[in-house]
N, C-alpha and C positions, 0 to 999 in steps of 0.2 A: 504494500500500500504506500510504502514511501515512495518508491518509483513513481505508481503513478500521483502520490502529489506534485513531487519535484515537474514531472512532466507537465499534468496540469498546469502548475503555475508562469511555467514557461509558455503557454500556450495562452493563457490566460494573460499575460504580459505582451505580449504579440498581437491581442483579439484577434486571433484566429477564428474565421468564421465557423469552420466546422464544427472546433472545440465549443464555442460559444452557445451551438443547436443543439448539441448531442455531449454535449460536457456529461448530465449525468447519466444517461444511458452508454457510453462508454463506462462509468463508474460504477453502472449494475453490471455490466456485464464481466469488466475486470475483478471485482472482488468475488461475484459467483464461480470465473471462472478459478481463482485461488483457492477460494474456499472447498470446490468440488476437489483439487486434488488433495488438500487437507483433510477432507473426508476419508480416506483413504487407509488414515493413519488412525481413526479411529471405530473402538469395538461396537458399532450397533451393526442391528441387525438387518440382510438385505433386504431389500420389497421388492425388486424388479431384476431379476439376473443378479449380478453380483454388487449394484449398486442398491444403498441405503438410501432411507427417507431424506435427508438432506441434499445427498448426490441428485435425484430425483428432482428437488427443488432449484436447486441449482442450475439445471438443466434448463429449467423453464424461465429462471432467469438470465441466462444464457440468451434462450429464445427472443427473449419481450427485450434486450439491447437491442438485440441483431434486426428484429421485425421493426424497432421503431426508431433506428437509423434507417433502414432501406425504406420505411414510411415516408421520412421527412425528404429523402431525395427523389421519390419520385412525385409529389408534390409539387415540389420545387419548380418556378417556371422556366420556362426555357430562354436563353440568352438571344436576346433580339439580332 
């Protein structure tokens, strides 16, 4: 998570347009994706194949970054 502050704030200093859209959907998406492999290391039990209730969760927020980045660019209008 410090990464992605450090980067954030770099990005954020720059007002980088994309960062500025999707600043916290990048930010679900980075830590779910951390956290799923942290799940890993610990003992609960699976629900789906060999991943657990959390990895599962994770997953789904995973999803809901990735869908509402590709949301906000194809909205997006097109350059005249």
């Amino acid at each position: 998570m410090a990464v992605f502050f450090a980067v954030a704030l770099a990005a954020l200093a720059r007002r980088q347009p994309f960062f500025m859209k999707n600043g916290f959907y990048l930010l679900v998406a980075y830590y779910a994706s951390q956290r799923f492999v942290w799940e890993f290391l610990k003992p609960y039990a699976a629900v789906i194949g060999p991943l657990n209730l959390f990895q599962v969760l994770c997953l789904a927020l995973i999803a809901y970054g990735v869908v509402m980045i590709g949301r906000e660019r194809r909205f997006e209008p097109a350059a005249a």
